[in-house]
C-alpha positions, 0 to 999 in steps of 0.5 A: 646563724651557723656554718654547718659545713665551717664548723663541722670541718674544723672542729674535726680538725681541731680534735685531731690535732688534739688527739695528735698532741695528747693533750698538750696545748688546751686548744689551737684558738677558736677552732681547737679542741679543749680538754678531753676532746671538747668543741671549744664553744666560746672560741667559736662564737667570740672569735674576731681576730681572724677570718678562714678561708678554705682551712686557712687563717686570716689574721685580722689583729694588723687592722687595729687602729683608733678614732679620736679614742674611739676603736674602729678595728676591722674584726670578723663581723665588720668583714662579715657585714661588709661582704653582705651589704656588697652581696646585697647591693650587687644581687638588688642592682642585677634583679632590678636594671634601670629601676625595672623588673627583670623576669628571672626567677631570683627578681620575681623572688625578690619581689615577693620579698618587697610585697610582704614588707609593703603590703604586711608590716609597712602599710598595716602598721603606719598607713600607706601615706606614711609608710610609702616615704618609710619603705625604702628604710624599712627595706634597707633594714629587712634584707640587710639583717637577712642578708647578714643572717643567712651570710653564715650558711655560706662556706667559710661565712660568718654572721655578723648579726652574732655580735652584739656591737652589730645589734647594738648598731642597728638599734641605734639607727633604729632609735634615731628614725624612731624618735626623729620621725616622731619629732618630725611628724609632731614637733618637739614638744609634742613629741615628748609631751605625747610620752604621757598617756592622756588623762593621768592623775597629777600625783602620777605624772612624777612616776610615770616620767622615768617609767617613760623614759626608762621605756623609750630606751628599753624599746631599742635595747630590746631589738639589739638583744633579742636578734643578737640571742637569736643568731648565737643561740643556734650556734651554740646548740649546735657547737653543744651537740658536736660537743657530746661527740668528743666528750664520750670520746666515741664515734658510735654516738656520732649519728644522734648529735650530727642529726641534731646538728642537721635538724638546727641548721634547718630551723635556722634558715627559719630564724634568720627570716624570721628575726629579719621579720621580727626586728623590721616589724617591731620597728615599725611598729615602734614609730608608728606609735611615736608618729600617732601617739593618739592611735 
């Protein structure tokens, strides 16, 4: 998901400067220009180590510190996420005071949005017993990865589902609610003997038992993948088109680029639920299979 706003000014910016310096540095960071006028694309979707606020620079490098050897720093999409999660919980606790629907128009909004994940993805796929206890999870997950999308049409947002340690997070919970409602539901070793179709020849069941494996993390791997391509592919599409400004070092073809940045923003207000959609519905999706492997 993209900043329309955050990267059109700073890329503006950045190119000015550029253009001031005649060329001296090859860049100011993430948000400079490169060589010849250039967005610096990859500075725009790799940057972690500091935040903008109204055109100016947090650095984050001070919020470095190590777990038992494991990194736990404050980068952008921990922030990102942070500031999501807050928005979300506090927007949920307004539109629904003591448990009861408010009548205002962004409650009844909300409430559209819980119907389609009850009444379209939980209880179609897992059954109304079964999903009723799932709902609130797979709630939890639709507006938090919508919520994380659409931060980054704010000013000044970032989207933290743009980074693949985000995804990668997600996925995980994801993988453990899967397999451990299987278990649950089954019992260990049913769960895992379940992992084999019926009815296979002996000679087989040695191929088929890493396949099975292979694919019981390969499920996981591919949500963390695909909502992490998703959010960055928009970005880069429209980095590329401000991109071309400064590469024909002309403004005359400004006008084409920047309709093209519009139509992308667009679409991405589009993808941001639409991945949201996608990752909560192929969850569930992915443990009902393990709950009623026989279906």
């Amino acid at each position: 998901m993209t900043n329309l706003y955050q990267i059109l000014t700073s890329t503006l910016i950045g190119a000015s400067e550029h253009g001031a310096a005649h060329g001296d540095a090859a860049g100011h960071g993430a948000h400079g220009a490169g060589p010849g006028g250039m967005v610096d694309i990859v500075g725009h979707l790799t940057e972690m180590e500091s935040v903008e606020f109204f055109f100016k620079t947090f650095p984050l490098d001070k919020l470095h510190f190590e777990l038992f050897g494991i990194d736990l720093s404050i980068t952008k999409p921990v922030i990102m996420m942070w500031l999501a999660a807050i928005i979300l919980t506090l927007c949920l606790m307004l539109a629904f005071r003591g448990g009861k629907l408010l009548k205002s128009k962004f409650a009844h909004l909300l409430e559209v949005y819980i119907l389609f994940v009850r009444d379209e993805i939980v209880y179609p796929i897992m059954g109304e017993r079964d999903g009723r206890k799932l709902l609130p999870f797979f709630l939890t997950v639709f507006f938090f990865i919508l919520s994380m999308n659409l931060f980054g049409m704010i000013p000044w947002g970032g989207t933290a589902t743009g980074n693949v340690n985000v995804t990668a997070g997600l996925a995980i919970v994801a993988f453990l609610v899967i397999q451990g409602m299987g278990i649950a539901k089954n019992g260990v070793v049913h769960h895992f003997k379940a992992l084999l179709p019926s009815g296979l020849p002996a000679f087989v069941v040695p191929i088929m038992i890493p396949v099975e494996i292979v694919g019981m993390f390969a499920k996981p791997f591919a949500l963390c993948i695909r909502l992490f391509a998703n959010m960055v592919a928009g970005h880069a599409v429209i980095l590329a088109f401000l991109g071309l400004i400064f590469m024909a070092k002309s403004w005359i073809i400004a006008p084409m680029p920047l309709a093209g940045v519009v139509g992308i923003s667009i679409l991405e207000l589009f993808v941001g639920h639409l991945q949201a959609f996608v990752f909560t519905m192929l969850t569930a999706l992915f443990t009902g299979m393990t709950m009623h492997p026989d279906h």
